[in-house]
N, C-alpha and C positions, 0 to 999 in steps of 0.2 A: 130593702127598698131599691139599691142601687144594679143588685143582680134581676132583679125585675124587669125594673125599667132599661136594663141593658138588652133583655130579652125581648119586651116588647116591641122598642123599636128596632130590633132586629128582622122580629116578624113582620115589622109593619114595610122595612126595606125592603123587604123578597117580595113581599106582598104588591108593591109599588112596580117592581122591575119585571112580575109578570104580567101586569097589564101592560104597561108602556114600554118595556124593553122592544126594540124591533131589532131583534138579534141576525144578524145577514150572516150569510156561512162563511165561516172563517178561513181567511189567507194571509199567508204571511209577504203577499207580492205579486208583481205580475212578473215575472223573468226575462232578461233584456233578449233582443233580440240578437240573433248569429252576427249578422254586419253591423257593426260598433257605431260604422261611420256617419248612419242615421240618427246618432246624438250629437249635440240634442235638439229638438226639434219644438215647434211651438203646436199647445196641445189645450185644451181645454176642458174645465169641470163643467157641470150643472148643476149648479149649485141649487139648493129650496130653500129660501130663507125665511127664518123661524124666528119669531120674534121672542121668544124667550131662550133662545142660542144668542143674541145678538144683545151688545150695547142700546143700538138703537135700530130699527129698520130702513139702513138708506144704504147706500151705496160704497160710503166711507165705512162703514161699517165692517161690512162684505171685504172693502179691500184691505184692511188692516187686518181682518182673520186671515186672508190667505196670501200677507203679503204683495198685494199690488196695489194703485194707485185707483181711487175712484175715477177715473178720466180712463183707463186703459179698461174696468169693467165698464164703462157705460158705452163705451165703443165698441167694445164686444157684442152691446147688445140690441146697437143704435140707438140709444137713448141721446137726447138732445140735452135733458136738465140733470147735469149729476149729484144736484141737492136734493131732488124729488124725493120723498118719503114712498117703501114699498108696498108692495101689499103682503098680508103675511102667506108665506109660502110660497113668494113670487119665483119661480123658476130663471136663474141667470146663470147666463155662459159667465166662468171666470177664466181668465186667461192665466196657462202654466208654462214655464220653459221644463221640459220632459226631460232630463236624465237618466244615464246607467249608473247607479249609486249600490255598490258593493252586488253587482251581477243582479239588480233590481229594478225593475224601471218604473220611476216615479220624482214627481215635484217635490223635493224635500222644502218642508213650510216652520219655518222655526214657530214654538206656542210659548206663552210664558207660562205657568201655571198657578193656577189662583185655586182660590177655599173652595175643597169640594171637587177638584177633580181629578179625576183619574185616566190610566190610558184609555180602558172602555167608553167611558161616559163620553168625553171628549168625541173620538174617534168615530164613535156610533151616533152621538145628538149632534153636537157643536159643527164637526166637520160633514155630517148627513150622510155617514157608511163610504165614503169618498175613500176610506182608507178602515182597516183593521187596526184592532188593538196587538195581535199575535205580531204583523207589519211593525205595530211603534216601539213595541218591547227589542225588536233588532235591531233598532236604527238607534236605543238609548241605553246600549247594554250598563253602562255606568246607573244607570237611576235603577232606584227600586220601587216596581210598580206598584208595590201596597205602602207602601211610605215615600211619595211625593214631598218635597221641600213648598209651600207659597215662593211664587218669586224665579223657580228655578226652571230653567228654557231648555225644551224639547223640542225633539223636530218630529213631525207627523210626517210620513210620506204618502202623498195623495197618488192615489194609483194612475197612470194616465201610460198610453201607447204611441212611440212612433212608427208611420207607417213601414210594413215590414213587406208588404205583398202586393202585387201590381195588380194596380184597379185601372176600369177602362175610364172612369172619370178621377181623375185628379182632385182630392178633396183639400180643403183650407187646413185640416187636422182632424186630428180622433178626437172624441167628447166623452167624459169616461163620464157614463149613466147609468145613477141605482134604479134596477126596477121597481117597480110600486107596485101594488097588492093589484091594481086593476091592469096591470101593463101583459101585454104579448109582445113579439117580435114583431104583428103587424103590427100594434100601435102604434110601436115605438120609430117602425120603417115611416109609416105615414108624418110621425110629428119630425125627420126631418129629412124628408125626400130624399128618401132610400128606398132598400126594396129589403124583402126577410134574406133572399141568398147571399147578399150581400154582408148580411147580420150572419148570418151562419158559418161565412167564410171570416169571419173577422175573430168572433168567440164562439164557435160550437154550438149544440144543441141550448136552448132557452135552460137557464139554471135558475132556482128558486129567485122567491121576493127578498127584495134587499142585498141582490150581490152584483156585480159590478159589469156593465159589458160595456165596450168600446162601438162608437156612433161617428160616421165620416159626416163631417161637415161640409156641406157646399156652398152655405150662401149664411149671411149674419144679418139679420134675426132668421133661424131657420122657423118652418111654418109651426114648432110648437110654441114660440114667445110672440110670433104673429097672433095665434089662437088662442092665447092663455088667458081663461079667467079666474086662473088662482086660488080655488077654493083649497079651502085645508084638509087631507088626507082624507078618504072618508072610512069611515069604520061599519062592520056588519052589523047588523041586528043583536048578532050572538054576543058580538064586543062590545055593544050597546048594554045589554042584559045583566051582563058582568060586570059592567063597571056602575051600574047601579047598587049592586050586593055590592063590590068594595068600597063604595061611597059610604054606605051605611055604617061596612068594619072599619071605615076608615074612621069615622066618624066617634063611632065609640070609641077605638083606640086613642083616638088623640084626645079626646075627652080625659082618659086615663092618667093618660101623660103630659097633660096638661095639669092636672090635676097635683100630680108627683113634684114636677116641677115648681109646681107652688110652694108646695112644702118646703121644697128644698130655700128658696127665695128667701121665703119667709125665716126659717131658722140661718139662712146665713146672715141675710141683715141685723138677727138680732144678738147674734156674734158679733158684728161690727160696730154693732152701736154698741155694746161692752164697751168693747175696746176704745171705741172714738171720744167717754167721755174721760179719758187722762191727755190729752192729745188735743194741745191748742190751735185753734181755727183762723188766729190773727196773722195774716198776713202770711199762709202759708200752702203750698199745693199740694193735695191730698195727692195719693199715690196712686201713680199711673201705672194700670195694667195690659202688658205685653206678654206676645205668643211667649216669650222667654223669661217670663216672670215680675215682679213687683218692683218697683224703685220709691224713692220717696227725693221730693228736693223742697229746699229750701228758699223761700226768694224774698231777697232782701233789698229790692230797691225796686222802683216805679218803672224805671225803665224795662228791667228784665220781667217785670209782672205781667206788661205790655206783651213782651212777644210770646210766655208762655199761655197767654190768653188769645194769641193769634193762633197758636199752636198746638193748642188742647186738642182741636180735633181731629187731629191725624195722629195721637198718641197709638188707635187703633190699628194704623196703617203702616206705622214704622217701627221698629225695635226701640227702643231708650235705651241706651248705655250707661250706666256709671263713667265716673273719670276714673276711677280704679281701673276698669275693666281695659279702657284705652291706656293708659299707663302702664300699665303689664304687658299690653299686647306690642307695644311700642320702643321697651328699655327705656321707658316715663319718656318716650319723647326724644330719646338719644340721635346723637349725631347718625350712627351707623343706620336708624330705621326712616331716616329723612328720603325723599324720595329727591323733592324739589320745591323750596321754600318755602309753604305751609302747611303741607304734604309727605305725610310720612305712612308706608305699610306696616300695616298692624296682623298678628294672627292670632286669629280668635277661634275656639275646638276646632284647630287644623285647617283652619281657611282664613285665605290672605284676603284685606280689606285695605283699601285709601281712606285714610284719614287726613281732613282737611282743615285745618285751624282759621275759625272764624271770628270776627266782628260780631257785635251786638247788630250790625245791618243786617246779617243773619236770616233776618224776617222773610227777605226780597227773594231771595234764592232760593229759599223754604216754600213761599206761597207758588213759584213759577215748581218748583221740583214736584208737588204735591196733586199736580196738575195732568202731568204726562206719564205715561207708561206707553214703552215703544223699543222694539227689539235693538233699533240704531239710536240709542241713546244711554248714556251710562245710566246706570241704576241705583236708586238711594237707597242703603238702605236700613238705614236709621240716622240717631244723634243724640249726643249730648249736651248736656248744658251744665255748664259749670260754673258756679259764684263763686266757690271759697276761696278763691285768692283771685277775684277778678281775672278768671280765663275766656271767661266767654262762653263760646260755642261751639262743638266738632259736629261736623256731618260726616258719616261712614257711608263710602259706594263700595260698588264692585270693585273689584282691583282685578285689573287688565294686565295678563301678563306682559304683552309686546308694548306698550308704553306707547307713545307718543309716533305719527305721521310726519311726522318734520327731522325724527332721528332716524326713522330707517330713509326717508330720503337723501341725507345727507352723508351718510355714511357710505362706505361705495361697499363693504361687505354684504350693506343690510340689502341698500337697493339693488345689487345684483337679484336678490330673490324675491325684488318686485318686478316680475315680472309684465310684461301690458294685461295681462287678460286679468289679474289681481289688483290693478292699479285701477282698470276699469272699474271692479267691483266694490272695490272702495270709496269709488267716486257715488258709485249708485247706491252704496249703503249711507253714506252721505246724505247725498241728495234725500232719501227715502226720511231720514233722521229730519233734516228740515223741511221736508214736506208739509212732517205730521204736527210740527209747533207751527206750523204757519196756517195747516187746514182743519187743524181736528180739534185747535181748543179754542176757548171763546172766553176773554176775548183772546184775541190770536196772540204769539207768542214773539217776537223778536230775537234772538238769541244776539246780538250785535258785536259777539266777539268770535266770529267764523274762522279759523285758521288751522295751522297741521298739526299744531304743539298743541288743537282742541279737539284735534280727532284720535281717538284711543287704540287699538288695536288686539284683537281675542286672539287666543292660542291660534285660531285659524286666520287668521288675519283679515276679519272683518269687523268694520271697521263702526263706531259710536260716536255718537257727538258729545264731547266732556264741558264743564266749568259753566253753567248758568248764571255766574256771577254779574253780570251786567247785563242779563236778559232782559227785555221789559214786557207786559203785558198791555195787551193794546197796539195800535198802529195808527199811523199818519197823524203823528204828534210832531210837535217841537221841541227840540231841548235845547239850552245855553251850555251845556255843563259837556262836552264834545268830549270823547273816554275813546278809544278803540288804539289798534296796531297797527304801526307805520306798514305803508303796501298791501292793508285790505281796506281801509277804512273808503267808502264810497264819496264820491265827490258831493252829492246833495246834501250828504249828514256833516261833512266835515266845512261846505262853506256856509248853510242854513239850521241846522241841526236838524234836519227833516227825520224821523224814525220810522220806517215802512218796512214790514217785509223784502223792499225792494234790496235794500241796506246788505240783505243776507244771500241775496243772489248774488250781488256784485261781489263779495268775500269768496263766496263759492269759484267764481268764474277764475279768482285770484287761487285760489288752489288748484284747479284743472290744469294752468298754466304751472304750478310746481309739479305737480304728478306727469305733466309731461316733458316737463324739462329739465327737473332735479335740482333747480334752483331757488333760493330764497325769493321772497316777496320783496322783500328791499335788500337791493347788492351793493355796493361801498358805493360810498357818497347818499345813502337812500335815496337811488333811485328805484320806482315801482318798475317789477317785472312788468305788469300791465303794460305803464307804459313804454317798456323794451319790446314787448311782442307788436303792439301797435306800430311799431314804430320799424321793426326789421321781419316778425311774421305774418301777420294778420292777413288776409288778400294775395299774399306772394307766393302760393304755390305748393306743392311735395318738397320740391325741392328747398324750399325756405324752411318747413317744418323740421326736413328731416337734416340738417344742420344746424338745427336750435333743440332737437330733444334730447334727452338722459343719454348721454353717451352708454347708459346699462341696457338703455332699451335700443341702443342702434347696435350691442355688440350682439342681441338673442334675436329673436324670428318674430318678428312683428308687423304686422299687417300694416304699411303705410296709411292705407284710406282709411283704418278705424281711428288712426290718431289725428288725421286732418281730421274728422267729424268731429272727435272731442275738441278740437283746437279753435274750429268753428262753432261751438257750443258754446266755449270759453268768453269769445267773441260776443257775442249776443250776451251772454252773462253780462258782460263788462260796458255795454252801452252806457254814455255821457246821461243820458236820458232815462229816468228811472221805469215811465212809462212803456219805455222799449223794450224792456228785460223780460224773458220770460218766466212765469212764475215757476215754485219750483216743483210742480205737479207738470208743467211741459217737459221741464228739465230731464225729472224721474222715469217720463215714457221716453223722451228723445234715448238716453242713457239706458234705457232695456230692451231697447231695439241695436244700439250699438253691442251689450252683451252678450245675443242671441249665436254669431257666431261662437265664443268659445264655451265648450262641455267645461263647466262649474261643477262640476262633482263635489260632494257637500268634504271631500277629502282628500280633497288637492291642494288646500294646505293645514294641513291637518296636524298641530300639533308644533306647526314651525315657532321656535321664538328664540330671545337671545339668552346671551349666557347667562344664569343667575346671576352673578356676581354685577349686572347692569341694570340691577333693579331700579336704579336711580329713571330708566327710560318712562317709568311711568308720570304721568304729570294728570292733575286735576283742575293744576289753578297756574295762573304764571310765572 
């Protein structure tokens, strides 16, 4: 039965993939151009959006796949409302910063990967042929493309061009465009006032459907999103025809195995119910099943019944651990595997994890964690719960090699190899992180504990938002109960208990000011950097700035005007006034327009971190 049904839907796979595969001819790139000096350069997709690729059909959607800001695509396309719901297979410019990434030119787009996908499928549906699977296989030589990890981030390199050849009009940028079944070199001239010689001198002779040419931009919205009524692809008569006979095999095949599977159902459930009558129901939680196998716990008091009843339903979402498991992984919790106060690295089949010792509050940081998925933001990923000696509860994340923002700043070894153009990007991996708790969940998110000992750091040193432990969900509430860290905590929260998103700009703005200075948030006597920069940089000048930053970044080659911009940025962050502040989707474009100068090469810092033996750098919680 099981060799059957193994067969079946094999056939019914292939079956699947030759109607709907839209296979584009395969490249592993586009190859960087002779003169370097043209990276990197701002470039653009055209994106088709498919409502069954997407979360949802709108804008944030679109800029959370390819990494940008719904505010930065809806400008791109002049759109006025960037909440507006699309149309399906709306055609949108997305905005890329173009790179030479290992003699390849391309927008490297981190993906995280979830049930179901693969480099193909991804590469070819999700991303709309923007990029080859042969392309993502080079850029992840580490992963194995028939055994995907859920959970484990790839980067897709979206093909895009900077200009290499002198045109007599000066375009805004290339547009890297899949042709469609109905497209020629004229159509494609005409939807964005070009001409075909112009197409021809850019990519060569017209190459099949579904492969990739380069489009000079001159004007936003160019006349094919002026013209566009978005209807969805359309297919011939003959693809018509066919997909009626495979409806039909589809039909009885699944019938089939629908069928199998019932049996199956059925004989397991009555396997279970054996079993389930020695096995008492009073007061106890059956056993939860995970990718990694079976658990059973016990729960013995009102309280904790309470949160594993908050928590049942993300059993499917997260791993469950044993306390054994963490015990082992740990030296039961030994001094040596401590990172930092409740916080200790654990390795589990050869990969290292933070483990974080919880409260029965538990619940709060549970509900906010089980909410977000977001490349700048650590990752959960699992937990335990533990009665048998009143322990509580562990939450397992990622574990970040480089550890904690606030120790490579302070260190004068570390910060020498923060360089400005990596300080930058930290800052905008940042921002990016609190964007998306502030725009993309509902209700929105608070994080209220914004600091550098909460921003984590990857082999590359880019950079996540750690410790949800005082998040709230919801905004422009009140609290009595006033929690945060001396020199970020904002004036509104700290003399009304006001709770706003605004709460988390103002923290932010308190870290732009360490990233460009190198100095703590409270310096002896507590007083706020804030209010040190207010008080001797703010409005005063170059010359003020560049006497007040990282003596690391005044000893290497740093562009004075990119740092007064972030310092003016910081500024605005930091306004008395919470209404004044700008939110942190202004913040995120102001901050990718200051990046645009330096080539970010997805391996330029590749691999940097500290010595083992400083594994304590990591931190999850305070």
């Amino acid at each position: 039965m099981m060799s059957f049904s193994f067969f079946l839907l094999l056939a019914l796979d292939l079956l699947l993939q030759s109607v709907d595969g839209q296979t584009p001819p395969l490249s592993d790139g586009v190859p960087c151009a002779a003169n370097r000096s043209i990276y990197p350069c701002s470039a653009y997709a055209l994106y088709r959006a498919a409502a069954d690729q997407l979360p949802a059909l709108d804008l944030a959607s679109v800029g959370d796949l390819f990494g940008a800001s719904r505010l930065s695509v809806a400008r791109s396309n002049n759109l006025s409302a960037t909440g507006a719901a699309l149309r399906p297979y709306q055609p949108l410019l997305v905005p890329l910063t173009c790179s030479c990434n290992s003699n390849r030119s391309s927008a490297a787009i981190p993906y995280q990967i979830a049930a179901g996908d693969t480099f193909y499928q991804v590469s070819t549906f999700k991303f709309g042929n923007l990029t080859s699977y042969p392309a993502v296989e080079l850029d992840n030589p580490t992963l194995i493309p028939t055994n995907l990890s859920i959970g484990v981030t790839a980067v897709f390199p979206i093909f895009c061009r900077c200009l290499d050849i002198n045109m007599t009009r000066r375009p805004l940028g290339l547009v890297t465009y899949v042709l469609q079944p109905s497209d020629t070199y004229a159509s494609v001239a005409a939807s964005f006032a070009t001409d075909v010689p112009t197409l021809i001198a850019l990519n060569g002779p017209q190459n099949g459907t579904f492969s990739v040419i380069f489009v000079p931009l001159y004007q936003i919205p160019p006349p094919l999103l002026l013209s566009d009524s978005s209807p969805a692809p359309a297919s011939s008569p003959d693809v018509e025809n066919d997909r009626d006979g495979v409806i039909t095999g589809l039909a009885i095949g699944l019938g089939i195995t629908g069928f199998l599977l019932l049996l199956s159902v059925i004989s397991l459930w009555i396997s279970t119910s054996k079993d389930g009558k020695s096995s008492s129901s009073n007061n106890e939680l059956a056993s939860a099943t995970t990718n990694a196998g079976k658990m059973e716990f016990a729960v013995r008091s009102s309280e904790e019944d309470k949160l594993i009843g908050e928590i049942s339903e993300w059993l499917d979402k997260y791993k469950v651990y044993s306390i054994e498991e963490l015990k082992r992984s740990t030296c039961d919790f030994g001094a040596s595997c401590r990172v930092m106060g409740s916080v200790y690295k654990g390795i589990m089949h050869g990969e290292a994890f933070a483990i974080k010792k919880m409260k029965w509050n538990a619940r709060d940081e549970l509900k906010i964690l089980q909410k977000v998925n977001h490349i700048n933001l650590v990752k959960l990923e699992g937990f335990c719960i533990d009665d048998s000696s009143g322990g509580g509860c562990y939450l397992v994340y990622e574990y970040l090699e480089n550890g904690s923002l606030d120790r490579w700043l302070r260190e004068p070894g570390l910060a020498r190899k923060l360089d400005w153009r990596v300080r930058v990007r930290i800052a905008l991996d940042l921002a990016n992180g609190l964007q998306y708790i502030h725009e993309h969940t509902w209700p929105r998110v608070v994080h209220k504990d914004v600091k550098t000992s909460n921003v984590l750091l990857d082999h590359r040193l880019r950079a996540k938002v750690a410790n949800f432990g005082l998040a709230r969900a919801g905004f422009n509430a009140v609290t009595t109960h006033i929690v945060g860290t001396q020199g970020y905590v904002a004036p509104e929260y700290l003399a009304d208990g006001l709770v706003t998103t605004k709460m988390d700009v103002f923290a932010y703005g308190v870290v732009l000011l360490e990233l460009v200075s190198g100095r703590e948030a409270a310096g002896a006597g507590g007083r706020a950097l804030w209010a040190e920069a207010e008080r001797t940089v703010f409005g005063r000048g170059k010359e003020a700035v560049a006497a007040w930053m990282d003596s690391a970044l005044a000893a290497s080659t740093c562009a004075l005007e990119s740092v007064v911009a972030v310092v003016d940025l910081a500024r605005e962050c930091l306004r008395k006034n919470p209404t004044r502040r700008p939110s942190m989707v202004e913040v995120a474009y102001t901050l990718s327009k200051a990046e645009e100068p330096f080539a970010f090469a997805d391996d330029s810092a590749e691999n940097l971190s500290v010595d083992e033996s400083s594994s304590n750098l990591h931190k999850i919680g305070r």
